[in-house]
Each structure stands twice: as structure tokens, then as C-alpha cells.
C-alpha positions in Angstrom: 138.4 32.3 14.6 135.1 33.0 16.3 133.7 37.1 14.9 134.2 39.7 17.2 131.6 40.1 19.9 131.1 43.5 22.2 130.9 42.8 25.8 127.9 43.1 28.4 130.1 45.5 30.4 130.1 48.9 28.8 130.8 51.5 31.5 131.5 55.7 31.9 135.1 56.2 32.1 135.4 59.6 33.2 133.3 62.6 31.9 134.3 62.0 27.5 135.0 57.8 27.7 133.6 54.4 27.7 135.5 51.3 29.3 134.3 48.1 27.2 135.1 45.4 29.8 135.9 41.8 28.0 137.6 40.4 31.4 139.9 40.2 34.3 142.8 38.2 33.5 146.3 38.7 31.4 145.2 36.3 29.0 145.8 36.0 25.1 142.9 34.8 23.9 140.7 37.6 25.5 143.2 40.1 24.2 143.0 39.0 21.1 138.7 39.8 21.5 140.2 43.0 22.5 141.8 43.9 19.1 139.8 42.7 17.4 136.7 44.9 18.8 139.0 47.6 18.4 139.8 47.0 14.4 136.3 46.5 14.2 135.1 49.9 15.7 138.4 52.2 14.0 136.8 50.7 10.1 133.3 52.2 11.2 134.9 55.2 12.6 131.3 57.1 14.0 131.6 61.0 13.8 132.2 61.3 17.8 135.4 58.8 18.1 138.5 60.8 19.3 140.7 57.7 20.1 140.5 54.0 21.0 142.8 52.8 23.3 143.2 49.3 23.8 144.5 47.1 27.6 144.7 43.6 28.0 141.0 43.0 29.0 139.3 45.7 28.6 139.0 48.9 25.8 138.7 52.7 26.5 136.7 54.8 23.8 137.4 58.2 23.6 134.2 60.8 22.8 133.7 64.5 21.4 131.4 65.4 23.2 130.8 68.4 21.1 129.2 65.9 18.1 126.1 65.2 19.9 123.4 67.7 20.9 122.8 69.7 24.0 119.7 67.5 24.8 121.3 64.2 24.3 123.8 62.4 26.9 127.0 61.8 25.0 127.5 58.3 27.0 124.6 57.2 26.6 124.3 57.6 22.7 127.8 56.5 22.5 127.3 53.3 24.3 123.6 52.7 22.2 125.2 53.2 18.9 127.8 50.6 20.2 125.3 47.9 21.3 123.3 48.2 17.9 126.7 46.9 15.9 126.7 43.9 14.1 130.6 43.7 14.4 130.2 40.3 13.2 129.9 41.7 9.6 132.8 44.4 9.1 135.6 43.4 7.5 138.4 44.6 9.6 141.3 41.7 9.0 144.1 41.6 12.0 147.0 43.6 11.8 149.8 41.8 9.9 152.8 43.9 10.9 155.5 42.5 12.3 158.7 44.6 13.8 162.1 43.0 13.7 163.7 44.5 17.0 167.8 44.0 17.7 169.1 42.9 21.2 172.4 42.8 22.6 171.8 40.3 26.1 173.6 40.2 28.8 176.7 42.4 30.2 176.2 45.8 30.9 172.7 46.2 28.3 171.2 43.1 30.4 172.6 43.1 34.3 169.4 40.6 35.1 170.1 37.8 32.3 172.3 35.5 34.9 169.7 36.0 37.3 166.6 35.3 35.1 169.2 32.0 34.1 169.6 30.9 37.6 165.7 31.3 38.3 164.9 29.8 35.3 167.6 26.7 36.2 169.1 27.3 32.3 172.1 28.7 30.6 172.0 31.9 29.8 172.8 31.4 26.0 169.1 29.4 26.4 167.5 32.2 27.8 168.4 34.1 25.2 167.4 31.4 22.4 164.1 31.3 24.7 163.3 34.9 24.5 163.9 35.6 21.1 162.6 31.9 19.8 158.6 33.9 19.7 157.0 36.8 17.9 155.3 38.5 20.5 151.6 40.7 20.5 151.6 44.3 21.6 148.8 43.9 24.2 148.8 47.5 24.8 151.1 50.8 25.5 151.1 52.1 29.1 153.4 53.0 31.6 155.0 55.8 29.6 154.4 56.5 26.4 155.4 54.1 23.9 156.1 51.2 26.4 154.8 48.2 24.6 153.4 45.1 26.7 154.3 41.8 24.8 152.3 39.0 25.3 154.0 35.7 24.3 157.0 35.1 27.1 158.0 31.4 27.4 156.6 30.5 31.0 159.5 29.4 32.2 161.2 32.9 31.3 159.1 34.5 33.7 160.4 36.1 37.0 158.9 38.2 39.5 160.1 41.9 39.5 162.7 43.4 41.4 161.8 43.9 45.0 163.7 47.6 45.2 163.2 48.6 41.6 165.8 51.1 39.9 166.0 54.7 40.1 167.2 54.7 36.5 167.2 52.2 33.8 168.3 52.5 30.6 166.2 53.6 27.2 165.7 50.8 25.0 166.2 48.0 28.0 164.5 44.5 27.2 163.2 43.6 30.4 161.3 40.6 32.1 158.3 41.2 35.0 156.5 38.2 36.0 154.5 36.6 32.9 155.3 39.5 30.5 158.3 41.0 28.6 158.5 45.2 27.2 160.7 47.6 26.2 161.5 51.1 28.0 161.2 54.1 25.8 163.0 56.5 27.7 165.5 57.0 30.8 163.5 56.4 34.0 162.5 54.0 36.8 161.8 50.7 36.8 161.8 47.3 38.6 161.3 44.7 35.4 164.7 42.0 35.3 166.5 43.7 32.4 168.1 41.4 30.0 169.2 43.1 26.9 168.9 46.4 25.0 167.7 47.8 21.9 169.0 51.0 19.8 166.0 51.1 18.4 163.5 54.2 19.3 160.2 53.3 20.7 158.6 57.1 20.9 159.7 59.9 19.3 156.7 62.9 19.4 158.2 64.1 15.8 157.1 60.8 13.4 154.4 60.8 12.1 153.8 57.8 14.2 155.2 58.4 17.5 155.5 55.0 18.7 157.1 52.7 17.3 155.3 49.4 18.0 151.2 49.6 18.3 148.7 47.5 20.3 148.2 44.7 18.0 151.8 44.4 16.3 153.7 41.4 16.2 157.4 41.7 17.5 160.6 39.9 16.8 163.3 39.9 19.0 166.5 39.4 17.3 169.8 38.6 19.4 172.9 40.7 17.9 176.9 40.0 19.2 176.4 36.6 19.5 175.2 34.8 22.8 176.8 35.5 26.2 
């Protein structure tokens, strides 16, 4: 795997952030550069870093602007100290974790499998055996908090989103929207095909670690109640 390399586009994000740019697309390779960047930037950890928060193509830096001195433009220290890097030399090995997460498909917890089935022209005991057949990448958390992006859907799983989306689906829905599969945290809107559902709790504010799944994990879908 080729070292991890900071990109030419290093923006202002707002008054106290930098946007690292790496691309445009929804493309694995380029968020895997992403992560990587990221890992490489949490191990040297400079005195001004609030937070890193990774996207698919792109990385937000978070600064205290408090840590630098009145005379000295928080950005644009930030964003020298970031081109002087050698990233190519820290030791910051990829995350490793994965998270085994239980699915019942179909009926009530997944209203969208048969029609994710007929789209796909397959059973929908395949689509099933599709879906959970992958371990997935946590591209990032957005949407609402917790809500992972997983990067690592079977092509011909994917399926546009709904057209009128929901005024209320369920916490812990699986769901499908176009190349891309996640995972609602909470009650709430949301037009993704939803073909299963999860007990498990995504966010809860009171861990330690609110969310359960973080940019960079690996995730296992695992089919429970048999196949419909």
C-alpha cells in the first residue's frame, strides 16, 4: 500500500477548521487515503487539534484557536505545520476492528427487501446472502449522529432512494440508497430502501464512546431468523 500523502487542496473551513480535499467522487480507494491521513495526523496529535473528522473525499481538522499567539493566523500555521509532515514516516497501522452487527431482513424490520429483490432481478433470500456476504468500511458518520456510511455494497444491491422518503423510520433500520448501505441511530426521517433491522445501539451520549461504529471500522452484517 502506497504511504499516506496530504493533498494540494488545504482550505479554511469556517473561522477554527481546515478541509483537506483528496477528491470528488464516492470512491474506496481515495477513502481509504482519507483514513489513513487521518491515523496519520491523530498519532502526531499537535497541541492545537480539537477533532478530526473524516468524509468520503475530503477531511475536516478542528483548531483551538486559543494555542497559537495573538500575532499569528491560526489557519495559516495550522495548514504550514501540516504541509511540513513527512506522513510517509509515522507509524500509524489501519484500524483492525471489526463489529459483528445482527439483522433480521425482511417483514415488518425490512418493508424495502422485495423491492430492492425485484430491482435487483433476485430472490430475496439472495439479497440477503448479497448484503451480508461483505465486511464493510465506515466511510464516515453524518446525517445524525452516529449514522455510519458503509462503503462495500454489492453493485447490483444498489437502488436509488425513495422518491417521497418517510416521515419516520425506525432506529436501528438497515437501509439501501443508491451505491451505499447505513444504519439509523435513532427514530426519524428518511428515504434509504430499508431492508432489515438491528437491536443494536449506534449512539448513545453516556459511553464512553458514543458511537458505536467509527470512520475506519470494518462491519459485519449478520442475518438472524433465518432468510425470508
Amino acid at each position: 500500500m502506497a504511504p499516506p500523502r496530504l493533498p494540494t487542496a488545504i482550505e479554511p473551513l469556517g473561522e477554527d477548521a481546515l478541509l483537506l480535499r483528496f477528491g470528488d467522487d464516492i470512491d474506496a480507494q481515495t477513502n481509504a487515503g482519507v483514513h489513513a491521513v487521518a491515523r496519520c495526523i491523530a498519532m502526531l496529535r499537535p497541541p492545537w487539534l480539537r477533532d478530526i473528522v473524516p468524509a468520503y473525499a475530503s477531511l475536516a481538522l478542528f483548531i483551538d484557536l486559543g494555542a497559537f499567539p495573538a500575532t499569528v493566523d491560526p489557519l495559516d500555521a495550522a495548514a504550514h505545520w501540516l504541509r511540513q509532515q513527512r506522513l510517509d514516516g509515522v507509524d500509524a497501522g489501519a484500524r483492525q476492528r471489526t463489529i459483528e452487527v445482527r439483522v433480521r431482513y425482511g417483514g415488518a424490520d425490512g418493508p424495502d427487501l422485495e423491492a430492492v429483490a425485484a430491482h435487483a432481478g433476485l430472490p430475496p433470500a439472495e439479497v440477503v446472502e448479497r448484503h451480508a456476504a461483505v465486511d464493510y468500511r465506515v466511510a464516515m458518520l453524518g446525517f445524525a449522529p452516529g449514522f455510519p456510511y458503509l462503503l462495500g455494497l454489492d453493485p447490483v444491491l444498489s437502488m436509488p432512494r425513495l422518491q417521497t422518503p418517510r416521515t419516520r423510520v425506525a432506529a436501528g433500520s438497515v437501509g439501501i440508497g443508491g451505491s451505499q448501505t447505513g444504519i439509523y441511530p435513532r427514530p426519524g426521517p428518511g428515504g434509504w430502501r430499508i431492508i432489515g433491522r438491528t437491536d443494536a445501539v449506534l449512539f448513545d451520549p453516556l459511553r464512553a464512546s458514543p458511537s458505536l461504529l467509527l470512520p475506519g471500522d470494518r462491519v459485519r452484517f449478520i442475518p438472524v431468523h433465518g432468510l425470508p
